[in-house]
N, C-alpha and C positions, 0 to 999 in steps of 0.2 A: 448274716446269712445262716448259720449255725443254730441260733436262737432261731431261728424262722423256720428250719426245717425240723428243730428239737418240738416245734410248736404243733407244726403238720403232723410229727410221728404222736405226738400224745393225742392229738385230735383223733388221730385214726385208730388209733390203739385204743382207746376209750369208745369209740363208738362203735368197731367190731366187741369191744365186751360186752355194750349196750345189747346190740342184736342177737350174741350170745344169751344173756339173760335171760331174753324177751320169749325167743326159741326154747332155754329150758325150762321156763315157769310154763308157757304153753302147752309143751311136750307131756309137763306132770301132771296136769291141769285133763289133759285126754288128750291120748295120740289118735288120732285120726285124721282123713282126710282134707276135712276143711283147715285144723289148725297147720296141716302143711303148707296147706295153699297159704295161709299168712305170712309164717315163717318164710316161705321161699320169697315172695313179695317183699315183705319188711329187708330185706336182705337182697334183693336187687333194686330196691327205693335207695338204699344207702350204700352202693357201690353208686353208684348211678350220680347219687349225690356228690358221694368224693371224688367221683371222677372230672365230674364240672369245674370241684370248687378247685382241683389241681390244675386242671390246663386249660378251661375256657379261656380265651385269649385276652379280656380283658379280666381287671379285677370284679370280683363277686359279691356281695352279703350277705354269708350264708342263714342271717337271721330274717332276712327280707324271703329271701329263696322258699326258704323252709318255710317260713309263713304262709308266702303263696302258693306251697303247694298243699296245705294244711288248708286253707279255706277251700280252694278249687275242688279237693277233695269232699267237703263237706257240701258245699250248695251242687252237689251232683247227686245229694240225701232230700232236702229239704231246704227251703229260706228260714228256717228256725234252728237250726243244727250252727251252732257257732265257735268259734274259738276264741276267749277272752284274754289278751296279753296283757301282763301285770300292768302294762303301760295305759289300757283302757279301763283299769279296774272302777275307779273315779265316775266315770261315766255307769259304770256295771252299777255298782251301790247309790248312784243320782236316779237311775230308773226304777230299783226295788222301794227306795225309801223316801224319793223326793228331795231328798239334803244334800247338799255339798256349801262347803265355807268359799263365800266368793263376792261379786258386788253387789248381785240381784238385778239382770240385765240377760235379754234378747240382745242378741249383736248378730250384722250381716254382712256380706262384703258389698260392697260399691265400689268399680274400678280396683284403683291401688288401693283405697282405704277399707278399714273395717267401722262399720260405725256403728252406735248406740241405734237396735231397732224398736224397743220396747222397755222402759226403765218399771221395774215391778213396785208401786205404792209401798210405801215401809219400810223401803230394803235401802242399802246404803246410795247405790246407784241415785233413786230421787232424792233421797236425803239431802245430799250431797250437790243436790244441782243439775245432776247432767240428764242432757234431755234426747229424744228420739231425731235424729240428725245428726247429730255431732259426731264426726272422725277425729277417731282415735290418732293421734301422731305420736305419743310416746307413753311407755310406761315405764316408772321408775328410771327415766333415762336413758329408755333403753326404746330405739327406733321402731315405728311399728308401720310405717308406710311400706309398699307390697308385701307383710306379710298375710299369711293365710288367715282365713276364722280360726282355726285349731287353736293356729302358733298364739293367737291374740287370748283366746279364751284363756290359755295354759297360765298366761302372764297375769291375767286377771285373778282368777282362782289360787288360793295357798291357803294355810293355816287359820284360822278365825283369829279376830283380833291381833291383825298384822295390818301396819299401814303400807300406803302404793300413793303415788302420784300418778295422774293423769293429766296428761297436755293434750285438748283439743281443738278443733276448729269446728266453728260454732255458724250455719246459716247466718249471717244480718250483722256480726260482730267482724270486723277488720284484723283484731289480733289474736293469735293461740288465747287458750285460754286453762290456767292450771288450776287444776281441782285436786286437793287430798282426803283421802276417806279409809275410813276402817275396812278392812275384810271379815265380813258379820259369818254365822250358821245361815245360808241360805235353807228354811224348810219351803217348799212349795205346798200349797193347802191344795189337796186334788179336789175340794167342792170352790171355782171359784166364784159361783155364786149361785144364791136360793135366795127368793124372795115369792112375793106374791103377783099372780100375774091376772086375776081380776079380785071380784068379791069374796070366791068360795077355794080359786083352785093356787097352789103353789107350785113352784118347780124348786128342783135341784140339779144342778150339772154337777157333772163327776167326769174329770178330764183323762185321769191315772185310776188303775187298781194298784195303788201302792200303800205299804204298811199305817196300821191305822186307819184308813178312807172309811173304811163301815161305821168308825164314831163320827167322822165331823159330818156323813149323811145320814147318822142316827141323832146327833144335835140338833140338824136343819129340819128334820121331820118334826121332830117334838118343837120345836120353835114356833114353824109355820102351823102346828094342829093347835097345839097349847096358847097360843100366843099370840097368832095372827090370822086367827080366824077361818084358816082351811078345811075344806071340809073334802078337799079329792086332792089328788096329788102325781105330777106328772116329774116321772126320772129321768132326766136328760141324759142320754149314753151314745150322743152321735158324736165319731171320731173317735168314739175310745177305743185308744190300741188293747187295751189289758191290762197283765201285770198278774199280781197275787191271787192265786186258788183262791186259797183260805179267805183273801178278802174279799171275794164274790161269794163266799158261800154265806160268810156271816153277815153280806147286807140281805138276799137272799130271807134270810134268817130273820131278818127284821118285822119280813111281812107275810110268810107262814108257818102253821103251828110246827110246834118243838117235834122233832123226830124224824119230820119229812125230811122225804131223796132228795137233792140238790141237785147231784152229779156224781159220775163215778168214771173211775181210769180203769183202764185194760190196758195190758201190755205186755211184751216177750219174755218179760219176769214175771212171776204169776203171784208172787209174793210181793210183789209193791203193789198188786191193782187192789185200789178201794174206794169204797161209798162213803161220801163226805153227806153226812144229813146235820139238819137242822137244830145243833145243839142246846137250843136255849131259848125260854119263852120269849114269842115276839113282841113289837110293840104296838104293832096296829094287823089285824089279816081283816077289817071290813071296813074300811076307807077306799074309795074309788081310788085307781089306779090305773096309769097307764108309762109306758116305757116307751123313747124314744131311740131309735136306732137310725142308722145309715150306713151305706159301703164300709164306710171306714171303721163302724163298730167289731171287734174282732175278740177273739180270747174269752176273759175275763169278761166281758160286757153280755158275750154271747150265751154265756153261763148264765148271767144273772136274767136276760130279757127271755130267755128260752125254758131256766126252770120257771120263770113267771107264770108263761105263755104254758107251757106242761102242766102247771096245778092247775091253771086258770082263776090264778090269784087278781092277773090284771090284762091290759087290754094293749098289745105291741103294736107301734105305729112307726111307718115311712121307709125306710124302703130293708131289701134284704141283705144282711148285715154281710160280711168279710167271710166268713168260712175257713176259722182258723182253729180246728178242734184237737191240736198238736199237745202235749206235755212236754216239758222240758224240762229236765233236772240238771241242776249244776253237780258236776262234778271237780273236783279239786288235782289240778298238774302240777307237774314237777316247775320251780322256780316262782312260785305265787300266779300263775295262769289258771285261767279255769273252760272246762269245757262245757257248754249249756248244748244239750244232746237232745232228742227228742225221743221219749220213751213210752210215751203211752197215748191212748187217743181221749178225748170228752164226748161221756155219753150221759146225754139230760133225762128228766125224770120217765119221760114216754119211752127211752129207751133208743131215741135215735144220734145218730152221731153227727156234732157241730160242722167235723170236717169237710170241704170240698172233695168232693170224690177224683177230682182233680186238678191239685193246686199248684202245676207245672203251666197251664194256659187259662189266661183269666183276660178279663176284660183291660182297658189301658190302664184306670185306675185299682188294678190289683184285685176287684172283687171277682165274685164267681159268675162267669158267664151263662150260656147256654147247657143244658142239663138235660139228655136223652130221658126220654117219660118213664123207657126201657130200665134205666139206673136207678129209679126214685122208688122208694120204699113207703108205703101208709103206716105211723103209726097215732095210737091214740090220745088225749091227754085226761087228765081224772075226770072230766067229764064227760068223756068219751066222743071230742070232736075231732076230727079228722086231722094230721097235721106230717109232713110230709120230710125227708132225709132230702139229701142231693147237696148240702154245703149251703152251712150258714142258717140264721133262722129268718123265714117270711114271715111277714107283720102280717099282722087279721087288719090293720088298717092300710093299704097301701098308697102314699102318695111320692108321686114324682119327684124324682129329685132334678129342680132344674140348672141347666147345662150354660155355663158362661158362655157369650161368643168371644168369637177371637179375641175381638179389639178389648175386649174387660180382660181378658186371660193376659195379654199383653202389657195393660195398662197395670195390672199387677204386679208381673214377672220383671219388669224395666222400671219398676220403683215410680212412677209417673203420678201414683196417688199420693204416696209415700212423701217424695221432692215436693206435691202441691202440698199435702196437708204442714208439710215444716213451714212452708213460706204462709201458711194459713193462720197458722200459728203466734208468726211475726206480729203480721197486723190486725190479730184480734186476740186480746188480751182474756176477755172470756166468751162463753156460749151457753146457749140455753142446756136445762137439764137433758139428761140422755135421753127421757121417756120424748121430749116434744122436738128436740132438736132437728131440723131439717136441712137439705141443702136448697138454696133458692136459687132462681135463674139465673139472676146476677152473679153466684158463684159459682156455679155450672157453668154460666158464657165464659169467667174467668181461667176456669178450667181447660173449656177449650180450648182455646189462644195458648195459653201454656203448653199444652201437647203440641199445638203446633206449632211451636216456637223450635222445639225440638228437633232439629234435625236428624238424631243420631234414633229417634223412635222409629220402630219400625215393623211389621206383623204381615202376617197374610190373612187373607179371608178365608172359610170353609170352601166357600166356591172356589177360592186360588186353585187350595189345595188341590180337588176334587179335577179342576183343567189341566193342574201338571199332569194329572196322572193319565189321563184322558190325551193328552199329547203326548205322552209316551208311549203306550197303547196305538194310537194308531200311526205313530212313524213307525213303528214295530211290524203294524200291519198292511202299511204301505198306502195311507189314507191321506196322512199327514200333505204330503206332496201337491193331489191333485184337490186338494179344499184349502190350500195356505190361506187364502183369503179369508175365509169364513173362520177360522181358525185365529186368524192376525185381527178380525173385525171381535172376535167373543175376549179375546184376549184386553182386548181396548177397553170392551163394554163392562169387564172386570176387575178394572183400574182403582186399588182404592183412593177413597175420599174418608178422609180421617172425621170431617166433623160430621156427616154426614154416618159413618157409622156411630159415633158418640151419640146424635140425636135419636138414631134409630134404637140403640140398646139405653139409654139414659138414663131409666129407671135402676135397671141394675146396677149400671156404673155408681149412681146416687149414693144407693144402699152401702157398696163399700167404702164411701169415700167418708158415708156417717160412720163408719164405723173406725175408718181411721183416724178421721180428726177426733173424732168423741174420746178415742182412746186418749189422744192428750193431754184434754183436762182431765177425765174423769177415769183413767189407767183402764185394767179389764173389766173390771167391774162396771163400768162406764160403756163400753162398747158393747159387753152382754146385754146389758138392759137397753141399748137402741135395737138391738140384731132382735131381738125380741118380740119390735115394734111389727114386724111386717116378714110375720116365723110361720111358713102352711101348716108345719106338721104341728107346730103348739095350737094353731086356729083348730085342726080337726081332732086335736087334744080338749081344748077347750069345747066345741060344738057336741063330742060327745059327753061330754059330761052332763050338757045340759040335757039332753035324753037318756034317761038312765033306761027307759026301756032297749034302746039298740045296746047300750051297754051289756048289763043283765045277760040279753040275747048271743049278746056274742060269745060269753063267758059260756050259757050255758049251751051253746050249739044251735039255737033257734034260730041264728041269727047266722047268714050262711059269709063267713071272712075270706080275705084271701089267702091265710094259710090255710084254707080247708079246700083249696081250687087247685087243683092236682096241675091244671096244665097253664096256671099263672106262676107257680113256685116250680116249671121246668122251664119259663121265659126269662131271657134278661128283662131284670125289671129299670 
């Protein structure tokens, strides 16, 4: 008891020095009115704190505590303002650089188990045997049933060149199955594939802006021009979260002249805002070009497709990216923590800023919604074509991005393709190449039956949704009562029918089930080049190239785009 209250007195004695400190570095720093209001805050946050962690009635963790008052604090700034604990750091340095020493494996949970989602080509993971399906039951002898992804991942990951045992259970085999394997440098290549996608044009996808990424898509340029025949070139940037400034400017850089704006930061320090241009002779600035984006494209991506679309070096297609035009600088905390803050905003070569003017309400999947005409701003780009602020950058090409229904979102979410493609697996030892590979009716019918075999599958329709709420509504309104019937008849006629919806969306359903099973034999690389097969936005990638006049046109303003349509880039697209 002594030792325990010796332990209290130094906690608190130390952490009123703390606040001391904190109050006279601020004080000498300028006495004014705001740093009081800190001080006095800082200082009723830490009474406040020791007052809980003394007599809330059960026991506490004052590192749990503090942490969550340490985030809650922060996403009341921004979703980019974060606080990094030594404990996450691993994951901090896997998103800057792509590396971590580990097996080379997607893993998911399923139930109690966590299991093998994706084994990476190369990495010890396939080397090694172990395939997409298989739960994990032990590592190094050590139980892995109901643990978490986290807990599994942790176990996996250690030093390079350290061995681990794995005991799985294997679809189609009767007994565990032990597998031993190295713990390798896992690097991830952020280009996971560039090839040729007819006679004249090539692609390159770029998944990460992370350290490096400007060589291995200044490799695959020179490959595909020099090598394999390209004579136009489409940059794949749909999904890309970001990552590194510097490495959006130097691919950037690849494809106009030495000196040109890039981008430039502003922000509350006036001494850190600056213009990152175009350091060093390119490699190509008259090769047709076009950039692909979508929702999901954000940061880093928006840099690169937006100084594009600013010089009018090349020609942006599909839909309007993320609108995430935040800086964030790492700062370094006491104990190995660090704090990724957000300190400035991205402003592209026209001069307008990437950001969402309002990135507190956005659409379900995170992009930028609706956008008052009133808030949008004109500016110009070197060619002097019209092009528009309001968050994110609008494509001069815009195509639809289409919307899974339910039963594909479901059939995804509840692993259904996932379970079919393992047992696919089983009984077919190989499959046609990824470019012709198809699914036929016969395993589509087989498909079926297997979902309905399923008991525990389960989903609602659009229209479900759309009747609950419509029957909440009017029992609200007092409707409900005197139309039960009509109500109990709409309700009937909206019963679903599982195969019946599989028939109706089929095609979609199809397309990802190529792409799950094709990941099997032929990893990602393998499912790129099927997804490829039957891609809108690479078709009107492709379709303009063969018209170099609407091209031309669009670059030099003849040609009227949809970033130049003031009141298509204030709709949700």
């Amino acid at each position: 008891m002594n030792k325990f209250l010796r332990t209290r007195k130094v906690r608190w004695i130390t952490g009123v020095s703390l606040v001391m400190v904190m109050m006279l570095g601020l004080y000498s720093f300028n006495d004014d009115k705001r740093n009081f209001e800190v001080v006095k805050n800082l200082d009723i946050f830490y009474t406040l704190f020791r007052e809980v962690n003394s007599y809330y009635v059960d026991e506490t963790d004052p590192e749990k505590l503090i942490t969550e008052g340490i985030n809650n604090m922060l996403e009341s700034l921004d979703p980019y303002t974060t606080y990094i604990p030594e404990s996450d750091m691993e994951d901090f340095r896997f998103m800057t650089t792509g590396e971590y020493a580990g097996i080379g494996s997607l893993i998911s949970k399923r139930g109690e188990y966590v299991v093998i989602a994706e084994p990476y080509e190369g990495f010890p993971a396939a080397l090694a045997g172990l395939k997409a399906g298989d739960k994990i039951l032990e590592i190094d002898g050590k139980n892995m049933v109901g643990k978490n992804t986290p807990d599994v991942s942790d176990n996996l990951k250690g030093p390079a060149n350290t061995e681990l045992k794995i005991k799985v259970e294997r679809p189609g085999t009767e007994k565990p199955i032990n597998i031993e394997l190295e713990r390798k440098k896992i690097s991830i290549n952020p280009v996971p594939y560039y090839g040729m996608v007819n006679d004249e044009t090539g692609i390159i996808q770029l998944n990460n802006f992370t350290q490096d990424c400007s060589r291995e898509i200044e490799k695959a340029f020179l490959d595909l021009r020099d090598n394999q025949g390209a004579k136009s070139i489409v940059l794949d940037l749909r999904a890309n979260p970001g990552g590194l400034l510097d490495e959006a400017v130097k691919i950037v850089n690849l494809f106009v002249p030495k000196g040109s704006e890039v981008v430039s930061t502003r922000g509350k320090v006036k001494q850190w805002d600056k213009t990152y241009k175009a350091m060093r002779e390119p490699i190509d600035t008259v090769m047709p070009l076009a950039v692909m984006i979508s929702r999901g494209s954000a940061s880093a991506s928006e840099i690169v497709s937006g100084a594009i679309q600013d010089l009018d070096r090349g020609v942006v297609i599909g839909q309007r990216s993320f609108g995430k035009g935040l800086v964030q600088t790492t700062r370094n905390l006491s104990y190995n923590a660090k704090l990724k803050v957000t300190t400035a905003k991205y402003y592209i070569p026209s001069g307008r800023c990437i950001q969402a003017l309002d990135y507190t309400h956005r659409d379900e999947d995170g992009a930028v919604g609706l956008v008052a005409d009133s808030l949008i701003s004109e500016y110009k780009t070197l060619n002097g074509r019209s092009v528009f602020d309001g968050g994110g950058i609008s494509p001069d090409i815009k195509v639809t991005s289409p919307k899974y229904a339910n039963v594909t979102f479901a059939l995804v979410v509840q692993s259904m393709i996932f379970d079919f493609a393992t047992e696919f697996v089983l009984k077919n030892k190989t499959i046609e190449a990824p470019e012709s590979f198809t699914i036929t009716e016969g395993v589509y019918n087989d498909f079926v039956e297997f979902v309905k075999s399923k008991e525990d599958f389960r989903y609602e329709s659009l229209s479900q949704e759309k009747f609950k709420e419509l029957v909440k509504t009017a029992r609200r309104e007092g409707y409900y009562e005197k139309s039960k019937d009509d109500f109990t008849a709409m309700e009937e006629l909206l019963k679903l029918d599982v195969e019946k919806d599989m028939r109706q969306f089929e095609d979609e359903i199809k397309e990802l089930m190529v792409m799950e099973i094709t990941k099997r034999y032929y990893y990602q690389k393998g499912a790129i080049k099927a997804s490829l097969q039957k891609d809108i936005e690479l078709e009107e990638a492709k379709k303009l190239f063969k018209d170099m006049n609407q091209y031309n046109g669009l670059l030099d303003g003849t040609v009227v785009s949809h970033a130049g349509d003031r009141r298509a880039t204030s709709k949700k697209s």
